[in-house]
MIDOSE-1310 file (N, C-alpha, C; in nm, 2 decimals, decimal comma, always signed):
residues 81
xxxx	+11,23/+9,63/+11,30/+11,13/+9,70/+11,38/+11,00/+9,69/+11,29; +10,88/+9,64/+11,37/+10,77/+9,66/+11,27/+10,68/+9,77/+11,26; +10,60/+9,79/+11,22/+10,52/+9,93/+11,19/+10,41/+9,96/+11,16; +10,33/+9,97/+11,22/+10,19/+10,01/+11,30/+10,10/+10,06/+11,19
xxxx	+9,99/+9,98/+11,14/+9,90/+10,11/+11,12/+9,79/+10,18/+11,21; +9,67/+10,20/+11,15/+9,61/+10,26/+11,19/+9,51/+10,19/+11,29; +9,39/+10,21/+11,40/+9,35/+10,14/+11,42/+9,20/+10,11/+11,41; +9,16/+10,01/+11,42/+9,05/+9,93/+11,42/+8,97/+9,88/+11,50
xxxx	+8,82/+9,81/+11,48/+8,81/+9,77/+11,59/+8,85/+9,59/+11,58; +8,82/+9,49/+11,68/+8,89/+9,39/+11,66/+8,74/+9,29/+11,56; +8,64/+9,36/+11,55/+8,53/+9,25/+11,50/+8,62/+9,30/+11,33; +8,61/+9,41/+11,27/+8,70/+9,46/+11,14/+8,85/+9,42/+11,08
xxxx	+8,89/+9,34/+11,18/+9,04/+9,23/+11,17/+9,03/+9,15/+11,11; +9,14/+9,17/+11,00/+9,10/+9,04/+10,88/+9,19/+8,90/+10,94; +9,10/+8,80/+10,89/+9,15/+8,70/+10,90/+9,33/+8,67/+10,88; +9,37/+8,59/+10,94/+9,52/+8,56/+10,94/+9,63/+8,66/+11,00
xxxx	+9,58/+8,75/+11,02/+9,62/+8,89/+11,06/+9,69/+8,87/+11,21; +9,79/+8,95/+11,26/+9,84/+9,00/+11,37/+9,79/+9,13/+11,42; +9,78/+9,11/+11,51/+9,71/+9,26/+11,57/+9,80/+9,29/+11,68; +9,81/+9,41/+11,73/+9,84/+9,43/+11,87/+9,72/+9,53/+11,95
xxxx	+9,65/+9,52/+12,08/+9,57/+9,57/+12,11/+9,60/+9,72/+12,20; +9,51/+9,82/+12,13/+9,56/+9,90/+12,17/+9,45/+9,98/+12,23; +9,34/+9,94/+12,26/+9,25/+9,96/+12,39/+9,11/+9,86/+12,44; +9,12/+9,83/+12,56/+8,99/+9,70/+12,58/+8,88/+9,81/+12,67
xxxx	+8,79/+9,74/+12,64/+8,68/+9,79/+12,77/+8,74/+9,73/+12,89; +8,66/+9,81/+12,96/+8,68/+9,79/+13,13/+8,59/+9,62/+13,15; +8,59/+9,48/+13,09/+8,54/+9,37/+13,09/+8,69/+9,27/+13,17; +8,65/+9,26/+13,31/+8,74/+9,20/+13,41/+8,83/+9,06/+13,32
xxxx	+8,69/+9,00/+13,25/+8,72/+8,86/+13,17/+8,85/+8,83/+13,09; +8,78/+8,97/+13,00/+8,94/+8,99/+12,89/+9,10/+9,02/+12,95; +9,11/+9,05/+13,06/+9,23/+9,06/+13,14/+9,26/+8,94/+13,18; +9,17/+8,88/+13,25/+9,18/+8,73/+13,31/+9,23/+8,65/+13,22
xxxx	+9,25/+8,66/+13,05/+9,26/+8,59/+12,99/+9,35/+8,60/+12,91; +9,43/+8,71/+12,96/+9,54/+8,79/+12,92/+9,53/+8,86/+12,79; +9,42/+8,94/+12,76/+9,41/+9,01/+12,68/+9,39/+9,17/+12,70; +9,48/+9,23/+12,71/+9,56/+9,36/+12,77/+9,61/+9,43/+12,67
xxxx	+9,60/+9,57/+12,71/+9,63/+9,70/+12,60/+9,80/+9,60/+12,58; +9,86/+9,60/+12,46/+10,00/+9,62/+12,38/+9,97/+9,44/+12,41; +9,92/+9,35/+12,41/+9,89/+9,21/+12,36/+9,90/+9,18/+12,20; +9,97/+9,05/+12,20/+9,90/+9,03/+12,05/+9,84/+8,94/+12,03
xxxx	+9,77/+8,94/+11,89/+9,65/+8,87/+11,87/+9,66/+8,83/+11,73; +9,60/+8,73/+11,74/+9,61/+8,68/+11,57/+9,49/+8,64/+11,57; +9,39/+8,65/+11,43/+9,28/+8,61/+11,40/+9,23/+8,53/+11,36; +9,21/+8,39/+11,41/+9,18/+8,27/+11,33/+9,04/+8,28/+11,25
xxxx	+8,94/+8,31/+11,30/+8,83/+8,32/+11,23/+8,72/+8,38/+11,25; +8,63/+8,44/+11,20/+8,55/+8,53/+11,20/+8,42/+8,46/+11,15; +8,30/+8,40/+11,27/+8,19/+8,35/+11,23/+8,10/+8,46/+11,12; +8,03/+8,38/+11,05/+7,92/+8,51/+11,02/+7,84/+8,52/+11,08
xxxx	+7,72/+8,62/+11,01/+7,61/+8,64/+11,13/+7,60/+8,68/+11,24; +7,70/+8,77/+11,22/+7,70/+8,81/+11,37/+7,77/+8,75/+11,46; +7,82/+8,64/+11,41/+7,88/+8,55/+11,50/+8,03/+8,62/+11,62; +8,11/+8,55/+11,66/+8,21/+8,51/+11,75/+8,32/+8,56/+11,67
xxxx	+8,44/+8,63/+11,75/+8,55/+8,64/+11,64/+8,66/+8,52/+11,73; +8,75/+8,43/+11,63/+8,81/+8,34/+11,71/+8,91/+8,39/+11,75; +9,03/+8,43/+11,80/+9,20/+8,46/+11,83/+9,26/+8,41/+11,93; +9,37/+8,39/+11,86/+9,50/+8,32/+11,98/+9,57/+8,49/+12,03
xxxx	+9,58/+8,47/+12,15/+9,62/+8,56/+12,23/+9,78/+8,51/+12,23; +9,87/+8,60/+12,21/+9,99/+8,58/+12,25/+10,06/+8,44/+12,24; +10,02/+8,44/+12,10/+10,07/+8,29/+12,05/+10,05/+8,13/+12,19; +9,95/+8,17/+12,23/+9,93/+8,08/+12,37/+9,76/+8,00/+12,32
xxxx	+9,67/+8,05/+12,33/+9,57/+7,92/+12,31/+9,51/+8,04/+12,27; +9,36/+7,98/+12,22/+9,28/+8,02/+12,10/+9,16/+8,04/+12,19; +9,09/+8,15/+12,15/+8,95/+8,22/+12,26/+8,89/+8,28/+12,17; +8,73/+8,27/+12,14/+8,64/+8,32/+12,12/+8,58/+8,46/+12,16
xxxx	+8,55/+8,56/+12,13/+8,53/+8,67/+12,15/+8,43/+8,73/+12,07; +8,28/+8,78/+12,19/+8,14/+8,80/+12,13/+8,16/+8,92/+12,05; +8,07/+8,91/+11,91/+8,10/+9,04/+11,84/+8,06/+9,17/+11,91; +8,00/+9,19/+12,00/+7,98/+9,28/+12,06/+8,09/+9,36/+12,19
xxxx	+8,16/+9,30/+12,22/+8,26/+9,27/+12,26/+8,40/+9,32/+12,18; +8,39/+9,23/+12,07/+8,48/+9,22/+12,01/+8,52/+9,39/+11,88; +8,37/+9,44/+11,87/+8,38/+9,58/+11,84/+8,39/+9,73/+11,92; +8,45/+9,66/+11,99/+8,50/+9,73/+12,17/+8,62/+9,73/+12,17
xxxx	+8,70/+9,66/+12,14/+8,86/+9,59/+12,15/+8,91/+9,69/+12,01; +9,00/+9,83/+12,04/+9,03/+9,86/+11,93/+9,20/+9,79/+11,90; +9,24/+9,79/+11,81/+9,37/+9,69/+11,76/+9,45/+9,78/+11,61; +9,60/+9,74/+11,64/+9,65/+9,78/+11,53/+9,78/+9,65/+11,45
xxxx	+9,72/+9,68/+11,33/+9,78/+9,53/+11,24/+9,90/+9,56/+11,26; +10,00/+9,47/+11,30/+10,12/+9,45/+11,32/+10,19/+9,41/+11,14; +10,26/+9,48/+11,10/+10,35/+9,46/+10,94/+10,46/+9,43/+10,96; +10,55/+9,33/+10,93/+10,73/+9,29/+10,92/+10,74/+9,39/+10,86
x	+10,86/+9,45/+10,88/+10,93/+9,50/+10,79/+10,97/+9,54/+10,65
């Protein structure tokens, strides 16, 4: 069983990381794209400058996500065992 910490928002997700999400804004997009409360997420990369955060949703394909947006999306890092 894995074991939860605390949570965050998803722009503060460190790289390489697993996440599970555990609240989105009301944004129709991020549903469409299957990104839903208890999803997981992995963080490929984090532009600077304000930039884009990258993540693969549910080990399925890789989507960009505006920082503004993306400090909306609260998440909690998923740990093995």
């Amino acid at each position: 069983m894995s074991k939860m910490n605390k949570t965050i928002n998803l722009y503060e997700a460190r790289k390489n990381g697993t996440f599970q999400v555990a609240s989105i804004p009301n944004v129709g997009l991020l549903q469409s794209i299957g990104l839903r409360t208890g999803s997981k997420v992995a963080v490929q990369h984090r532009f600077g400058l304000g930039g884009p955060v990258l993540l693969r949703v549910e080990d399925s394909f890789a989507v960009a996500i505006g920082k503004d947006v993306a400090k909306q999306i609260s998440v909690r890092e998923v740990v093995a065992p």
